[in-house]
C-alpha positions as CSV (number, residue, x, y, z in Angstrom):
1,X,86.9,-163.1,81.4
2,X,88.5,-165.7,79.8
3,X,90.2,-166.4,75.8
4,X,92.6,-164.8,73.9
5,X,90.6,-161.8,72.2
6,X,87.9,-160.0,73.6
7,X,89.4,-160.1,76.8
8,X,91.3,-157.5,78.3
9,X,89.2,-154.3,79.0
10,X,85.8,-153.3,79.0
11,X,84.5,-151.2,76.5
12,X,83.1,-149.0,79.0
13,X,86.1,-148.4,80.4
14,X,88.3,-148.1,76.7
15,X,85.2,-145.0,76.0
16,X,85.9,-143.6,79.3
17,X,89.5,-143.3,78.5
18,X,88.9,-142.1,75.0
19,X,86.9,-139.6,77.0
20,X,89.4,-138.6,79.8
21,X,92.3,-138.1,77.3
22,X,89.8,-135.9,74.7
23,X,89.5,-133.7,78.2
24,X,93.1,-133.5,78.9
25,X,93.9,-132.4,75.3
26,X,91.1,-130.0,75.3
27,X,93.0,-128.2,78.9
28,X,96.0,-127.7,77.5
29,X,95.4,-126.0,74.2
30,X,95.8,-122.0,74.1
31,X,92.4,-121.5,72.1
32,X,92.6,-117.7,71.0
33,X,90.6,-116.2,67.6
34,X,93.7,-117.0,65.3
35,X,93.1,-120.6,66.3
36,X,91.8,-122.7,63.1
37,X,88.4,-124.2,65.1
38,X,87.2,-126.3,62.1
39,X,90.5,-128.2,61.3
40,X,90.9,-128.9,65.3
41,X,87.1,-130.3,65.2
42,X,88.2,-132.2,62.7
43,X,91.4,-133.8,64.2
44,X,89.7,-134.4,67.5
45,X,86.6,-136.1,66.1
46,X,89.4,-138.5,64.1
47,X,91.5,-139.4,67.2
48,X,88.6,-139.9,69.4
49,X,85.6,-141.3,67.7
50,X,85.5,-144.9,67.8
51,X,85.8,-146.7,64.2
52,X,83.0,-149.7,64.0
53,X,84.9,-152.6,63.1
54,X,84.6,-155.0,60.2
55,X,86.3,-157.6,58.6
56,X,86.6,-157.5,55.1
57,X,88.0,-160.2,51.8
58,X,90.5,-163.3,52.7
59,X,93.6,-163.2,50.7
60,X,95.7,-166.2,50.8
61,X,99.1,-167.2,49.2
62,X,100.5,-170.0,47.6
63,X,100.3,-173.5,49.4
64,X,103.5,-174.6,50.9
65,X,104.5,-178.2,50.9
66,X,106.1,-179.0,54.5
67,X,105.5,-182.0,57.2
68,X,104.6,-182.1,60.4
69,X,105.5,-185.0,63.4
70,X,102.8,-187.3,64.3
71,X,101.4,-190.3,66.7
72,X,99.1,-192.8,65.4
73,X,96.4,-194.5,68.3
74,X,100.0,-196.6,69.6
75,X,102.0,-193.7,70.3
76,X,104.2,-194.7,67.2
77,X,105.7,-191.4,65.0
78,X,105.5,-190.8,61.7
79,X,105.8,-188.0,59.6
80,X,102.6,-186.4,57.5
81,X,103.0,-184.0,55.0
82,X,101.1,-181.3,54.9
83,X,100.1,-177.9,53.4
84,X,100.0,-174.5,55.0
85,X,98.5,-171.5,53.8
86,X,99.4,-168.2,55.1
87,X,96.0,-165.8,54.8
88,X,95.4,-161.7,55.5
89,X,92.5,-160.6,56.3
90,X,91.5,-156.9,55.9
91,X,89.9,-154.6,58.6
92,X,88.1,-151.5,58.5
93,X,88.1,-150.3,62.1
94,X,89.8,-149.6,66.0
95,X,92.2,-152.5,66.5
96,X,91.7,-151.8,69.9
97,X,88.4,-153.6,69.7
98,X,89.9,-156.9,69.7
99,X,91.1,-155.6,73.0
100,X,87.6,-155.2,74.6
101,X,85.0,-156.7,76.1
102,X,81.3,-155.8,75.3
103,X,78.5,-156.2,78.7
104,X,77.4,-159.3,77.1
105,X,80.3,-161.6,75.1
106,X,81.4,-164.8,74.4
107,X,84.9,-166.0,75.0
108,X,86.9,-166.6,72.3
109,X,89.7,-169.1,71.7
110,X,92.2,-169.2,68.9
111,X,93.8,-172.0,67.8
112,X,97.1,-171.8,68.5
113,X,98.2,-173.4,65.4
114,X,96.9,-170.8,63.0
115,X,99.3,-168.5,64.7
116,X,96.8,-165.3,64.1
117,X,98.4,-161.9,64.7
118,X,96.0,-158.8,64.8
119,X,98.4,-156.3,62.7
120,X,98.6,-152.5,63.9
121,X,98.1,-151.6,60.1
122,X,94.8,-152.7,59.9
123,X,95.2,-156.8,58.8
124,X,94.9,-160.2,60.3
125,X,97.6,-162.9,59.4
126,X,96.9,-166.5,60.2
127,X,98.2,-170.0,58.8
128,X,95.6,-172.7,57.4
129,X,96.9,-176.0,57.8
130,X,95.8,-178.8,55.5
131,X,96.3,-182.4,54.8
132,X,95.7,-182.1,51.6
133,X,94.2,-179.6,48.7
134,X,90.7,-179.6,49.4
135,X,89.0,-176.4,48.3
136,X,85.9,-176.9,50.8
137,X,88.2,-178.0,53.9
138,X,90.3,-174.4,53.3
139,X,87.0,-172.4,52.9
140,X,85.5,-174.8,56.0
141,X,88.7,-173.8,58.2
142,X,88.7,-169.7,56.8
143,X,85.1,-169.3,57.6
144,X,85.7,-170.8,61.6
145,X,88.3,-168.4,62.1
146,X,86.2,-165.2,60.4
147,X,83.2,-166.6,63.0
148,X,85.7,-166.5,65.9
149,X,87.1,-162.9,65.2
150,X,83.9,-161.5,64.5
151,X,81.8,-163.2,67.7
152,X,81.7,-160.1,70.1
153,X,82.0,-157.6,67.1
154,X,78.2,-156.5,66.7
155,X,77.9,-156.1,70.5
156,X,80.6,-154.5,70.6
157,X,79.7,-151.7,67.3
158,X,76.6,-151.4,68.9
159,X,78.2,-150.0,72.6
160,X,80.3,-147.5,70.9
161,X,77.6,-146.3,68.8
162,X,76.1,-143.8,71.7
163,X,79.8,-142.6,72.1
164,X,80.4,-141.7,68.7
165,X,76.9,-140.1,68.0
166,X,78.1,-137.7,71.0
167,X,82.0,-137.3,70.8
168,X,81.5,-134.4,68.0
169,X,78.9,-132.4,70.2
170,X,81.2,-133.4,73.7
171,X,84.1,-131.7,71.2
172,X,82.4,-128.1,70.6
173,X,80.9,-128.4,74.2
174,X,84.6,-128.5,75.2
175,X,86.2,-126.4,73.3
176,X,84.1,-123.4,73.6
177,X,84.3,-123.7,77.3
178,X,88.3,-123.9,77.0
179,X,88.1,-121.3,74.6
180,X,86.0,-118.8,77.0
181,X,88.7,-119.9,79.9
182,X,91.3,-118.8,77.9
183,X,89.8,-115.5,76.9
184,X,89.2,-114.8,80.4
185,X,92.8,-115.9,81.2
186,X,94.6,-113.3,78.3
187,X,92.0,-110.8,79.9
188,X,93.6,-111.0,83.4
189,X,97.1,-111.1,82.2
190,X,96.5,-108.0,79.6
191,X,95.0,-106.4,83.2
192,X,98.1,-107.1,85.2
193,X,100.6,-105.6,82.9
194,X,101.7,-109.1,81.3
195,X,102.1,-109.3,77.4
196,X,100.1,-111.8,75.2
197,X,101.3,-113.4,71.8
198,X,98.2,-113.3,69.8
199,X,99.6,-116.3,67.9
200,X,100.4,-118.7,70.7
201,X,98.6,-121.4,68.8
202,X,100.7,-121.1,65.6
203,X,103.0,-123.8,65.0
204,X,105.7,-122.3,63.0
205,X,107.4,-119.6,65.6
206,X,111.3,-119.5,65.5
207,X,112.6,-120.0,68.6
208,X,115.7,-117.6,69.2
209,X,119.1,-119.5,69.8
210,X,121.9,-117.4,71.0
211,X,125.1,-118.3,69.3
212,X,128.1,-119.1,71.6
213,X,131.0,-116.5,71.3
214,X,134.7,-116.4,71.6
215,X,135.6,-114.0,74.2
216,X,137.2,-110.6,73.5
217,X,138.9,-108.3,75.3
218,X,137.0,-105.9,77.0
219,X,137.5,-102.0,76.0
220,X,135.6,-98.5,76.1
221,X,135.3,-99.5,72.2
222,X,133.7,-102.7,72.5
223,X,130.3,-103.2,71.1
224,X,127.7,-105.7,72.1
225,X,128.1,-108.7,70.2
226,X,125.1,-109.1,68.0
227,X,122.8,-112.8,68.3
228,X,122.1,-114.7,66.2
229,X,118.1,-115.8,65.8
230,X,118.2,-119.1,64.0
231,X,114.3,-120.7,63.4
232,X,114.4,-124.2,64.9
233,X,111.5,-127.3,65.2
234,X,109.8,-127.3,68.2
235,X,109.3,-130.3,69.8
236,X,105.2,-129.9,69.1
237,X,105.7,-128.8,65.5
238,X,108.3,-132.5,65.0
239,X,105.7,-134.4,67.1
240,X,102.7,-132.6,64.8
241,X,105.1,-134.0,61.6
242,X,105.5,-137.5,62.8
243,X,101.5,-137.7,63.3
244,X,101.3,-136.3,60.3
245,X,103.5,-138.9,58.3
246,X,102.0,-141.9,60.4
247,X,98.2,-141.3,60.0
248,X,99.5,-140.5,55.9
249,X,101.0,-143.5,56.2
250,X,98.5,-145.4,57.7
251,X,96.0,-144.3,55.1
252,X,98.4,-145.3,51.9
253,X,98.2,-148.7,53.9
254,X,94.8,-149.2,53.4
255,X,94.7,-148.3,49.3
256,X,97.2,-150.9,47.4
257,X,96.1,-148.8,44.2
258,X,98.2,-145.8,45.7
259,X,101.4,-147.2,46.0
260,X,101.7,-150.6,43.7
261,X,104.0,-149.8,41.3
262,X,105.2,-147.1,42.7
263,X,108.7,-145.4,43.3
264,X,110.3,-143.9,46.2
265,X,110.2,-140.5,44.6
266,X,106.1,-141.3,44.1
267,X,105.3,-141.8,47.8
268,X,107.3,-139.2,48.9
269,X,105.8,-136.7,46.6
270,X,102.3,-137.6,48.7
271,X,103.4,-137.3,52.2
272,X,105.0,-134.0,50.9
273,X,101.5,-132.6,50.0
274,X,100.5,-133.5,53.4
275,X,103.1,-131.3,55.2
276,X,103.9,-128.4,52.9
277,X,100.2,-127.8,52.9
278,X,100.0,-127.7,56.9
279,X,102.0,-125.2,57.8
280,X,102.3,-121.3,57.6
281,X,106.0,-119.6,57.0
282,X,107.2,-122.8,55.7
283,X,107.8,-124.6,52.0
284,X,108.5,-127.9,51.1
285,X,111.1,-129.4,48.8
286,X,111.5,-132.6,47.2
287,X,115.0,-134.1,46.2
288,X,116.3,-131.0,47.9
289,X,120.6,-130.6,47.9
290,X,121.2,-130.6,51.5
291,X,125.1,-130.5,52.6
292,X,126.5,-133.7,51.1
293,X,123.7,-134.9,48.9
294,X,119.7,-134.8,48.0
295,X,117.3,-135.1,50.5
296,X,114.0,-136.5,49.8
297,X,111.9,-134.4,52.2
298,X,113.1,-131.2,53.6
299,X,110.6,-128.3,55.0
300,X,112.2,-124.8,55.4
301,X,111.7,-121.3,56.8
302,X,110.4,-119.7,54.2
303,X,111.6,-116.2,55.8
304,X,115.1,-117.0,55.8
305,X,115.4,-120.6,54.1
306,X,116.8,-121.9,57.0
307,X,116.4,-125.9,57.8
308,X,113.7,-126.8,59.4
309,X,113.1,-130.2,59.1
310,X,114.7,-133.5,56.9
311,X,113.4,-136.6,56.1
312,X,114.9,-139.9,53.9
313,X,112.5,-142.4,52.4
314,X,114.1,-145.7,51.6
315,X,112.6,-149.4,51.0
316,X,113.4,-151.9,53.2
317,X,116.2,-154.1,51.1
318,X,117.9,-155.4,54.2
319,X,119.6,-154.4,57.6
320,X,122.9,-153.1,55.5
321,X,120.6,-151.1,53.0
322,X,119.0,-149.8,56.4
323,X,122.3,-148.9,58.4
324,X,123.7,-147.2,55.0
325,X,120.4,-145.1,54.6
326,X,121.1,-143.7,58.4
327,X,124.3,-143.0,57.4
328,X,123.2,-141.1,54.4
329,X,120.6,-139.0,56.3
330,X,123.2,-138.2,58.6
331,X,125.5,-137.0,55.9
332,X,122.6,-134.1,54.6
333,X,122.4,-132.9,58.6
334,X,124.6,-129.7,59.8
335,X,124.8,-128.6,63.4
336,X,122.1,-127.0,62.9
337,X,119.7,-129.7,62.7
338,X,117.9,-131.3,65.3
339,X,115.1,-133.9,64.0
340,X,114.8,-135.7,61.6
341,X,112.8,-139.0,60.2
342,X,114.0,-142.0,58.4
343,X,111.2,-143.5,57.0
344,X,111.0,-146.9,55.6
345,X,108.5,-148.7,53.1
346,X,108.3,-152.5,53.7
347,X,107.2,-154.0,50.6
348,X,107.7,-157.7,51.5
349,X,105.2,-159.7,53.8
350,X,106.8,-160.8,57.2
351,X,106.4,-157.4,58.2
352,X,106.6,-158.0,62.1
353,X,109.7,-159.8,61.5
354,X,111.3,-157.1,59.4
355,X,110.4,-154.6,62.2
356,X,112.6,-156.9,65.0
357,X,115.2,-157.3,63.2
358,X,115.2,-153.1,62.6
359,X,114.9,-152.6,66.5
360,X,117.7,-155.3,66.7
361,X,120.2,-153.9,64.6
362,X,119.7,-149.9,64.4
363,X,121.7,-150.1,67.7
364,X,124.6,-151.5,65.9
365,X,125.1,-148.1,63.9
366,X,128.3,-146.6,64.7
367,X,126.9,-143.4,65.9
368,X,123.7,-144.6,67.7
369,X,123.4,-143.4,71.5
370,X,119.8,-144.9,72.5
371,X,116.6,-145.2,72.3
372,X,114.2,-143.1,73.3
373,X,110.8,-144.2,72.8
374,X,107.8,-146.5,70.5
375,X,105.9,-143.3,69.3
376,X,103.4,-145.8,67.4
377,X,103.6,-149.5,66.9
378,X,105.7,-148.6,63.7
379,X,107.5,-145.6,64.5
380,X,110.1,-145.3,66.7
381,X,112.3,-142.6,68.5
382,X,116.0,-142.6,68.3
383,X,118.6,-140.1,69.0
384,X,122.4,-140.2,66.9
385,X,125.4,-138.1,66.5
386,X,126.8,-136.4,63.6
387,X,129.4,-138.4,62.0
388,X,131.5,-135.0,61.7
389,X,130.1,-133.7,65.1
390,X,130.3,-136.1,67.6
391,X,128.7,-133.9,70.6
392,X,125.6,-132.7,68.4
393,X,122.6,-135.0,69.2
394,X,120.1,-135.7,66.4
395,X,117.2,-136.9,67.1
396,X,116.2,-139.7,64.2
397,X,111.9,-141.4,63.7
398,X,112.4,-144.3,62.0
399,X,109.0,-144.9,60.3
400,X,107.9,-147.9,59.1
401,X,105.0,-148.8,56.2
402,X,104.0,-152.0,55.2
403,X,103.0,-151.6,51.3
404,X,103.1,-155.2,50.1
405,X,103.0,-156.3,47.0
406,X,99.8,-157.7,45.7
């Protein structure tokens, strides 16, 4: 299969992936009759159903004057002025989509010279090039390149449709087996002597950390030196967050009338809702003092207040403004803190390029050690040390959310 969209995978085999990783998920939870069925129905049928896609209004910007080289019919230069017009265009949908290939398609070639980029937040960007302001030459050239990105899209709806008719009955089907498997498991281990936690599905358990202690002299007097349990993120609960604050994200993306206009303190106040509501023995605070200053996110234990979790929202007002707002979250951690998230609202449009230069330059931080992974197209794992505490690792997600202006 030939072009540059629509060409890379066949849908049958993108739905039997979808398919393969729902099963995997579905294996390895603990499903006991604490376990909140309805909201895990409802978070599998979100990651795994197939969103039809659809291309919605063309928004274009102002016309820039530039010129381009040129050869007349001799093979003589000359120089032609021009106008470019930079356009996004909306989706509703899997991006993914672009990615496949229906049983019956069309290839599809993209001129080269519109430099289109399929966003991961849901919009197209491409350049219109003119040679001069004609209204009906733009809408000719717009209306080419909405034909070519929407050729193999009805096909295309129409093969995921049997998939997502079934994915919510494959989910029950799936979980009630994996919950009778792990009724049947709890039964054996009860019946060999083995204890069960009833709550093995919560997310907020704190994990006990035993302090390190200065040796003492040994003596008949000498008592056991008491430990210290200290609640701490697990690395499910901080990967639950991030998913959390991405698909939060994701959805502010798509709804300019949530965040034009709007603060820092505003958009933080809404991912805040998200998490403080999600979890049990836990409260959230915003603008919360935290060692050297206020934080902008921070969860806690509600049983002992302890730290549990820290975030810093910043916009994006250069690489500097972006190396000083590490340095700031770093200055609310202790040693007792462990992840964190730096997450960063891009309200300009060269969005891709803002992201580079963020991957470029984050390793130039004084107390960067590496990177770790790409958790999403726009989020990305990092781990630090403590400016004060050089051996203490903290593990940074810098988030990124494109919210330009309109």
């Amino acid at each position: 299969m030939m072009g540059n969209i629509f060409n890379k995978v066949f849908i049958t085999h993108y739905i039997d992936d979808k398919r393969k990783k729902l099963f995997e998920e579905i294996d390895k939870l603990e499903i006991t009759e604490s376990t909140n069925i309805v909201d895990l129905k409802t978070r599998l049928n979100r990651i795994y159903r197939i969103e039809p896609l659809k291309l919605n209004d063309v928004i274009p910007t102002t016309p820039i004057e530039t010129t381009r080289n040129r050869k007349n019919e001799w093979g003589d230069s000359y120089v032609q002025k021009i106008y470019e017009i930079n356009i996004s265009i909306a989706f509703d949908g899997d991006k993914n989509l672009f990615d496949c290939y229906p049983s019956t398609s069309t290839a599809v070639y993209l001129d080269k010279n519109k430099n289109v980029t399929i966003n991961s937040n849901n919009f197209i960007s491409a350049k219109i090039i003119l040679e001069d302001l004609d209204s009906k030459k733009y809408e000719s050239e717009v209306s080419i390149l909405k034909g070519e990105l929407s050729t193999n899209i009805p096909t295309l709806n129409t093969e995921i449709t049997p998939w997502n008719n079934s994915v919510e009955t494959l989910i029950n089907q799936s979980l009630e087996q994996r919950k009778g498997l792990v009724s049947k498991k709890i039964d054996f281990m009860t019946s060999i002597g083995l204890k069960v936690n009833p709550k093995s599905d919560s997310y907020m358990i704190p994990s006990p950390i035993a302090k390190k202690t200065i040796p003492i002299p040994v003596s008949e007097i000498t008592k056991d030196v008491k430990r210290e349990i200290i609640p701490i993120l697990q690395e499910e609960v901080y990967n639950d967050i991030k998913e959390v604050l991405y698909n939060v994200g994701k959805a502010i993306e798509r709804k300019p009338s949530i965040y034009i206009n709007k603060h820092e303190e505003d958009l933080r106040d809404i991912f805040l809702l998200f998490l403080e509501t999600r979890y049990e023995s836990t409260s959230g605070l915003g603008e919360a003092f935290n060692k050297k200053g206020k934080t902008d996110i921070l969860l806690k234990y509600s049983k002992d207040n302890t730290n549990l979790f820290v975030a810093e929202c910043k916009f994006w007002k250069g690489q500097k403004h972006f190396l000083d707002g590490i340095t700031q979250l770093l200055g609310y951690l202790t040693h007792r803190d462990s992840k964190t998230a730096l997450m960063i609202f891009i309200n300009q449009k060269e969005a891709t390029l803002i992201k580079e230069t963020l991957k470029t330059e984050i390793s130039t931080h004084p107390n960067y050690k590496r990177f770790i992974k790409e958790t999403y197209d726009t989020s990305f794992s990092y781990e630090f040390s403590l400016p004060e505490d050089t051996l203490k690792i903290i593990q940074i997600e810098v988030m990124l959310y494109h919210l330009p202006k309109i």
